[in-house]
C-alpha positions as CSV (number, residue, x, y, z in Angstrom):
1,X,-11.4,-60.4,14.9
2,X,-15.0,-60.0,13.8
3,X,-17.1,-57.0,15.2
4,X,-20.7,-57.2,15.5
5,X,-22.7,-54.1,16.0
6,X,-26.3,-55.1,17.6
7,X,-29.8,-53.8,16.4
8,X,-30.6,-51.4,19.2
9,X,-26.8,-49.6,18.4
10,X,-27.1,-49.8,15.4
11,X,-30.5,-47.9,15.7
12,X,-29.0,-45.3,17.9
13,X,-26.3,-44.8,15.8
14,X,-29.0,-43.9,12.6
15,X,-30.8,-41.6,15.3
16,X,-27.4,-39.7,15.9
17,X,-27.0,-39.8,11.9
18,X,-30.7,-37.9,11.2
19,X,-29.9,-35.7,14.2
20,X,-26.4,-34.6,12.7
21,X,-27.9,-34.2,9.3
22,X,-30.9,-31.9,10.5
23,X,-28.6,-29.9,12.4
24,X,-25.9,-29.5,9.5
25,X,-29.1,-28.4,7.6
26,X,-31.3,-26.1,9.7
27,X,-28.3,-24.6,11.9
28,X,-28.5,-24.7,16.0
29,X,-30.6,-21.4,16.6
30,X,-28.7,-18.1,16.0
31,X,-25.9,-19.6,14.7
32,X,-26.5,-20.8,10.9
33,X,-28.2,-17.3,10.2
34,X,-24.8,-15.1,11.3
35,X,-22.8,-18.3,9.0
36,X,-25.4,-17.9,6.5
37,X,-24.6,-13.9,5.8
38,X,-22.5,-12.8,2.7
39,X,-20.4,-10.4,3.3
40,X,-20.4,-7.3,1.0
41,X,-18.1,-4.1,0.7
42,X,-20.1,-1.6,-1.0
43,X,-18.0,0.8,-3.4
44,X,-20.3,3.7,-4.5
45,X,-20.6,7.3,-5.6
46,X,-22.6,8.2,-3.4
47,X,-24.7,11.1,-4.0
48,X,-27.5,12.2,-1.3
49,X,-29.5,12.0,0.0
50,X,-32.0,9.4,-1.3
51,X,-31.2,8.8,-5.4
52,X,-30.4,5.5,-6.8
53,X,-26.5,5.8,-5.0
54,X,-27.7,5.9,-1.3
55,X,-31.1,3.6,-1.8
56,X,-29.3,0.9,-3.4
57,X,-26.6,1.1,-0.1
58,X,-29.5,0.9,2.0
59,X,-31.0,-2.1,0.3
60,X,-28.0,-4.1,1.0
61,X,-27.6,-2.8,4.8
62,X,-31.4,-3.8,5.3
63,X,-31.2,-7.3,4.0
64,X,-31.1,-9.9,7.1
65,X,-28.7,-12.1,5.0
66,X,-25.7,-9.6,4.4
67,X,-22.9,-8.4,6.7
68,X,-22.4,-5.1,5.0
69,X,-18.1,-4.1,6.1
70,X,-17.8,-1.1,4.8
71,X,-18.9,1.6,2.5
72,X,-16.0,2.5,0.3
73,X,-16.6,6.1,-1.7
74,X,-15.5,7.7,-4.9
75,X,-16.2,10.7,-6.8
76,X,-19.0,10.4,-9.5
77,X,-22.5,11.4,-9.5
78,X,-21.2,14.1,-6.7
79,X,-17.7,15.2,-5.3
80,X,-16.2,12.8,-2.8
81,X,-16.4,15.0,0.2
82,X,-20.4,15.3,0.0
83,X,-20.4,11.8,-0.6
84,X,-19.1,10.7,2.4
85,X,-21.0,13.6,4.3
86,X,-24.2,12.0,2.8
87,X,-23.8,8.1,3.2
88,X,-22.5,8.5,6.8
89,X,-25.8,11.2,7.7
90,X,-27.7,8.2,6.5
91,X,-26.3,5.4,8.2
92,X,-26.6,8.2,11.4
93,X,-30.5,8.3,10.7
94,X,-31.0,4.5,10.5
95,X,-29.0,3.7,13.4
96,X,-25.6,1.5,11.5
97,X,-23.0,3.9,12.5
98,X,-21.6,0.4,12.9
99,X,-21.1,0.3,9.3
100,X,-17.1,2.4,8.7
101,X,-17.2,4.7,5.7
102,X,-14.0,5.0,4.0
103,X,-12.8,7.8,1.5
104,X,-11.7,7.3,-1.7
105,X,-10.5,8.8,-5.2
106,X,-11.4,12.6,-5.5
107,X,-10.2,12.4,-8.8
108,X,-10.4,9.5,-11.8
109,X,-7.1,8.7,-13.0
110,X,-6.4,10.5,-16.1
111,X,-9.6,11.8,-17.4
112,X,-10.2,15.8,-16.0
113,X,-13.3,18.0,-16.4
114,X,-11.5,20.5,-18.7
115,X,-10.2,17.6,-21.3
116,X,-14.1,16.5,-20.8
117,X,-15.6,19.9,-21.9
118,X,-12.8,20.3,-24.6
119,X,-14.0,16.8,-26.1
120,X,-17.6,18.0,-26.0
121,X,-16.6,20.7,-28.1
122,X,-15.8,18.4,-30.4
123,X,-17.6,15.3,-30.5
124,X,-21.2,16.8,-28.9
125,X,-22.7,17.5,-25.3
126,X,-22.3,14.8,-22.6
127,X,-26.3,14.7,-20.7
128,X,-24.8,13.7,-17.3
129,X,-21.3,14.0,-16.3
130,X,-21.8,13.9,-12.5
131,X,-19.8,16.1,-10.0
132,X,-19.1,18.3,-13.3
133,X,-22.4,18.8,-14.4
134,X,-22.5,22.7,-15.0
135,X,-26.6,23.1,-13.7
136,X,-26.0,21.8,-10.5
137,X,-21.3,22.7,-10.2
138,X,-19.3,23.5,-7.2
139,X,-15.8,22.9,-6.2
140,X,-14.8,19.7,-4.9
141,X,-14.7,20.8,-1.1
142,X,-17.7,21.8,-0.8
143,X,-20.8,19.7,0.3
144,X,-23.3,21.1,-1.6
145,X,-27.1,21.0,0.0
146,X,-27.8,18.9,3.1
147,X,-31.1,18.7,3.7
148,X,-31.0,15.8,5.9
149,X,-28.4,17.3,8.5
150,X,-24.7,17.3,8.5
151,X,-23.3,14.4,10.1
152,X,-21.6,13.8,13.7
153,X,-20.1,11.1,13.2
154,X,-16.5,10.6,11.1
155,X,-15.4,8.4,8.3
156,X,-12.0,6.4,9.1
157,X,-8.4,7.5,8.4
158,X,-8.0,5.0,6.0
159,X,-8.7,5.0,2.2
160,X,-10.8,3.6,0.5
161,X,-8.2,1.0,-1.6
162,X,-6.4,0.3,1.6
163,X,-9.4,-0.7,2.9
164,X,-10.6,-2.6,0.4
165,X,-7.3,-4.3,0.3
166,X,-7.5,-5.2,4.2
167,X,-10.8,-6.6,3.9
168,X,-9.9,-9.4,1.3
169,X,-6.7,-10.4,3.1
170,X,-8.6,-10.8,6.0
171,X,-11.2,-12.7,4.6
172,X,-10.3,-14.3,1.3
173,X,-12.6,-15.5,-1.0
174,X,-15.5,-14.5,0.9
175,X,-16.3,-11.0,0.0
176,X,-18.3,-9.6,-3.1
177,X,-17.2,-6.4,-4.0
178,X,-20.4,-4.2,-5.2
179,X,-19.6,-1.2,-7.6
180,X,-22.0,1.1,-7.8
181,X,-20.0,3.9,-9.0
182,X,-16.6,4.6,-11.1
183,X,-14.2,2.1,-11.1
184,X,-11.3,4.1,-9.8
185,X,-10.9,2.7,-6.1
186,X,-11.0,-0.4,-7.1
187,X,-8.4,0.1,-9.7
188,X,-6.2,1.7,-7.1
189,X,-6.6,-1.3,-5.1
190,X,-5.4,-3.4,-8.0
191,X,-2.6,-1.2,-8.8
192,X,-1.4,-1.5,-4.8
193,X,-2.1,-5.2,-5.0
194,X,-2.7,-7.1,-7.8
195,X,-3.7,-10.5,-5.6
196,X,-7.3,-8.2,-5.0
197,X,-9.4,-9.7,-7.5
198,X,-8.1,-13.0,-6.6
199,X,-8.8,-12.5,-3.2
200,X,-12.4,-11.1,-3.6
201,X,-15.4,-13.9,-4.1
202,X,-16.8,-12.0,-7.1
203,X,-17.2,-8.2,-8.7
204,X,-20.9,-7.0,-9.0
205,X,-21.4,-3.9,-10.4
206,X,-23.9,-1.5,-12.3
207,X,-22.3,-0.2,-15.4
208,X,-22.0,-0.3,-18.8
209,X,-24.2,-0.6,-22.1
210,X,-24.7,-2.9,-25.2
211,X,-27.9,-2.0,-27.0
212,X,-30.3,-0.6,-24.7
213,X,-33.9,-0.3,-25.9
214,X,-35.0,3.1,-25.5
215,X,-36.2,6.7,-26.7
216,X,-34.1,7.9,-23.7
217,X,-32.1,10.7,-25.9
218,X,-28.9,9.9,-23.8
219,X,-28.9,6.4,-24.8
220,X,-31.2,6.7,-27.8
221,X,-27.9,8.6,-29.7
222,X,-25.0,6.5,-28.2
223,X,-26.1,3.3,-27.4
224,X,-22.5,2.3,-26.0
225,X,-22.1,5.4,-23.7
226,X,-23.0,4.7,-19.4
227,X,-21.8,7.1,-17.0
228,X,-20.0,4.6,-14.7
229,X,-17.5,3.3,-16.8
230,X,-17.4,6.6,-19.2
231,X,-16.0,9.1,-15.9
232,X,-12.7,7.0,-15.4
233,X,-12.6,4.2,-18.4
234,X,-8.6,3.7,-17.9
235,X,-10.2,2.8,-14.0
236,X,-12.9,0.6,-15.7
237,X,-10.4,-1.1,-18.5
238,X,-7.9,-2.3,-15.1
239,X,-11.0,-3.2,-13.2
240,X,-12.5,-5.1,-16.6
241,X,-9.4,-7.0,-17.4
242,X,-8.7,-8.0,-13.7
243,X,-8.6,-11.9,-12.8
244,X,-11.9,-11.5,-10.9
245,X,-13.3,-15.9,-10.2
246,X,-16.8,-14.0,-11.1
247,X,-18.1,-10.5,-13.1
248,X,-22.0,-9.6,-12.7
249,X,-22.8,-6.8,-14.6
250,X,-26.1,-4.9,-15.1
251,X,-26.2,-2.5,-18.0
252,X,-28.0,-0.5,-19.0
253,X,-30.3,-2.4,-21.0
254,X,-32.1,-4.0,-18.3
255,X,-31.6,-0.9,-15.7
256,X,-33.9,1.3,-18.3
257,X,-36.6,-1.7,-18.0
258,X,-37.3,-0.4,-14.3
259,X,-38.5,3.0,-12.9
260,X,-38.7,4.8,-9.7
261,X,-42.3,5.8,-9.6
262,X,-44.6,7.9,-7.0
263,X,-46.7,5.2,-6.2
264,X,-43.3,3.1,-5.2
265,X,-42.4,6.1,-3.2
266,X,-45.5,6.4,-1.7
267,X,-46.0,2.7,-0.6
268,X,-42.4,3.4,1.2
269,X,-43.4,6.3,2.8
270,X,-46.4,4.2,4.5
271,X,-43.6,2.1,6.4
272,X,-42.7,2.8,9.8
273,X,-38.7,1.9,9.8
274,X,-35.7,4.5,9.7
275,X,-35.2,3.5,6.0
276,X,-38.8,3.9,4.9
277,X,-38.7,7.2,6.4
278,X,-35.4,8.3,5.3
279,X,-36.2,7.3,1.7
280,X,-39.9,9.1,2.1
281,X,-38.3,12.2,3.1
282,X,-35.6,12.6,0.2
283,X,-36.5,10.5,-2.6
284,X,-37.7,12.5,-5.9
285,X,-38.4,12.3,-9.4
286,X,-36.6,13.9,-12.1
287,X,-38.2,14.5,-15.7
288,X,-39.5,11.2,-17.3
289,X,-36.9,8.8,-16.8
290,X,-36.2,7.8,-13.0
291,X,-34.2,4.1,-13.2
292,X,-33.2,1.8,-10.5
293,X,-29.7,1.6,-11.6
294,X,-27.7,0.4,-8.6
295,X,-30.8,-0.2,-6.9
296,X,-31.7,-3.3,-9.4
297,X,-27.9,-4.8,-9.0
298,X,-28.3,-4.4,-5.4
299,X,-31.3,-6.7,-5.7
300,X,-30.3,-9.2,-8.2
301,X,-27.5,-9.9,-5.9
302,X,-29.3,-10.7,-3.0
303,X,-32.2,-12.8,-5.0
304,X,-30.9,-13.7,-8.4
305,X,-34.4,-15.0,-9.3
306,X,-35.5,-11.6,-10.3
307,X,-33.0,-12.1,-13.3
308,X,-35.3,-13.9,-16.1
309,X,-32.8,-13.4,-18.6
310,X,-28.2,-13.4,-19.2
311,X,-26.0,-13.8,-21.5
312,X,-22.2,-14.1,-21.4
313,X,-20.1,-11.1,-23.1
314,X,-16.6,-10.3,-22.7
315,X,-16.1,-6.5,-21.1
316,X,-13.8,-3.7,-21.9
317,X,-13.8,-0.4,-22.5
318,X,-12.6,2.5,-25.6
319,X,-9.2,4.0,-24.3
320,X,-8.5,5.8,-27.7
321,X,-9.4,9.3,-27.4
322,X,-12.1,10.4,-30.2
323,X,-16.0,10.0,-30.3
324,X,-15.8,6.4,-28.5
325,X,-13.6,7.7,-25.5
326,X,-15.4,5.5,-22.2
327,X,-17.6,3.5,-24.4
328,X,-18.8,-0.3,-23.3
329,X,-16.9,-2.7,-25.9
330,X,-18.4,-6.1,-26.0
331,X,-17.6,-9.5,-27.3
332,X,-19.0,-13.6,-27.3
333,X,-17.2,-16.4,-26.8
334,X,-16.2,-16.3,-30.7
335,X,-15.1,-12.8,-31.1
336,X,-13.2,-12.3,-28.1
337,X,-9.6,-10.6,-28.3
338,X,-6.5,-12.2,-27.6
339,X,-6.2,-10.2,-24.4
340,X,-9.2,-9.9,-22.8
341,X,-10.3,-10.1,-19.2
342,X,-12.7,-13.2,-17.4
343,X,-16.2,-13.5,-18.8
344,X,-19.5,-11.6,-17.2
345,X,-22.6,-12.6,-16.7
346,X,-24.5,-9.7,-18.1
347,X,-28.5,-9.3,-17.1
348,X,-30.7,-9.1,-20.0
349,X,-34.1,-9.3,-18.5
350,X,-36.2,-9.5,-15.3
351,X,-39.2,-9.7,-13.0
352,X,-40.1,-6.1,-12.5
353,X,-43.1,-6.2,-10.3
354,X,-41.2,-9.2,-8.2
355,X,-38.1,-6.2,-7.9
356,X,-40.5,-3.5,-7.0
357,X,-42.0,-5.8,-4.3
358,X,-38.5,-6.4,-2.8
359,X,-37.6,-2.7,-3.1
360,X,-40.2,-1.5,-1.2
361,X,-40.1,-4.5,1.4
362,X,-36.8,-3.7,2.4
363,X,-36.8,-0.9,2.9
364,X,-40.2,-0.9,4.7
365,X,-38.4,-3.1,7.0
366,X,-37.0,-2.9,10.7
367,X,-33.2,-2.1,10.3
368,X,-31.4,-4.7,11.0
369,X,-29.0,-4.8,13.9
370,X,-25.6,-5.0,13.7
């Protein structure tokens, strides 16, 4: 039996089509902008207030197209428990106590400040070595300075790889993990699960270095040497070598092209949000280099155009325990080892004044809600 369809169906039919199609691609009104935000757990040392740790957490938060789930903490450029007192006062001041704050690793896994100092003996002074510096030392439980306020408000009872963990189950292949500190929760997480990096949509993270180009004395002398990976490589070397689907990496090479400024902290400090003020309150320079280390792979992740320039390398890190202990190993498609983890996509170059507009609009802007 033969079916005929008339005109006026058949044009009623093509009106439903261009209907469907514009609302597949514009989204009915509230809806395609909640399905349109990536969801980000944010692992971080995070040092307070202000600093690169705490601005490039706030960057993500105030984007309108991320769901931020968590803020996951480990000991680095400060001791864990000031960390966590820092990041959740900060989420307190712009109004996200929404946002859970989990604990992490006091500790990295093998590497301890004594072995540290007794390799310094040998092999010449570290510049920065984080919670162990010796200008700015104290002990582990203590919080150091607050000058924005202690907080009120609690991080969970969970830690930080259990967390982690929980996340990816419930929402596989959806997440991107962004590392803005040592490596060592997320090698726990790894170690407690080894489906993790499977499970995540992709690792972004601020850490290591190749062959930056600068007369920065700490990078000037060892090239290879970046804090991140250097304060727990066994962390960074499981983390490296992990079955991630996708590795972003900014180095240090590119992080040294960018610089925290008075005029960027001034054109902040103009803005009327929570963030704007928070940041204009606590933000400070340090001596002549101030970089925008987590704070340009926060960006790049949410608007990859500001990258101008990658390349592909192969990622590890030196285990053996002379001069090279923590250094960033490298290779290319060609030179690869046997035994080697996924390939990253490793910034080389970028739009500064296009990142400095998008650092200071965001966090000029009205804090997103929850």
């Amino acid at each position: 039996m033969q079916c005929f369809v008339t005109k006026p169906a058949k044009i009623r039919s093509a009106r439903w089509l261009v209907l469907l199609i514009l609302l597949l691609a514009t989204g009915l009104p509230g809806w395609s902008q909640h399905a349109a935000k990536r969801k980000v757990i944010i692992d971080q040392d995070a040092a307070g207030p202000a600093g690169t740790d705490q601005q490039s957490i706030l960057l993500l938060i105030q984007s309108p197209q991320t769901e931020v789930l968590g803020v996951t903490v480990v000991t680095g450029d400060a001791w864990l428990k000031e960390e966590v007192a820092h990041t959740l006062r900060m989420l307190e001041i712009i109004g996200r106590t929404d946002i859970p704050v989990a604990p992490g690793a006091e500790y990295p896994l093998l590497r301890r400040q004594a072995d540290t100092e007794l390799w310094e003996q040998q092999y010449g002074i570290v510049p920065w070595v984080g919670a162990w510096t010796p200008r700015r030392y104290h002990s582990a439980d203590e919080l150091g300075e607050m000058p924005e306020g202690k907080p009120t408000t609690r991080p969970l009872g969970e830690d930080a790889a259990h967390f982690l963990l929980r996340m990816v189950h419930k929402y596989p292949h959806q997440i991107t993990i962004y590392e803005g500190g040592p490596m060592t929760n997320l090698a726990l997480a790894i170690s407690i699960d080894p489906e993790f990096p499977g499970l995540a949509k992709e690792l972004v993270f601020m850490g290591g270095s190749l062959n930056p180009k600068t007369d920065d004395p700490e990078f000037a002398n060892t090239p290879r040497h970046e804090f991140n990976l250097w304060f727990d490589p066994e962390a960074a070397h499981i983390v490296l070598t992990a079955p991630w689907k996708r590795i972003v990496a900014t180095t240090v090479d590119i992080s040294v092209k960018t610089r925290l400024t008075k005029e960027l902290i001034e054109r902040i400090k103009a803005g009327a949000s929570p963030a704007a003020g928070y940041v204009g309150s606590y933000a400070r320079l340090f001596g002549q280099y101030n970089y925008l280390w987590d704070e340009l792979a926060a960006a790049a992740w949410l608007s990859p155009s500001l990258i101008t320039a990658k390349q592909t390398r192969y990622l590890d890190v030196d285990l053996n325990r002379g001069a090279g202990y923590g250094n960033t190993l490298s290779w290319n498609e060609q030179d690869k080892p046997k035994v080697i983890g996924p390939p990253a996509e490793v910034q080389v170059d970028l739009d500064t004044e296009k990142f400095y507009q998008m650092f200071v609009e965001l966090l000029t802007a009205p804090t997103p809600k929850p």
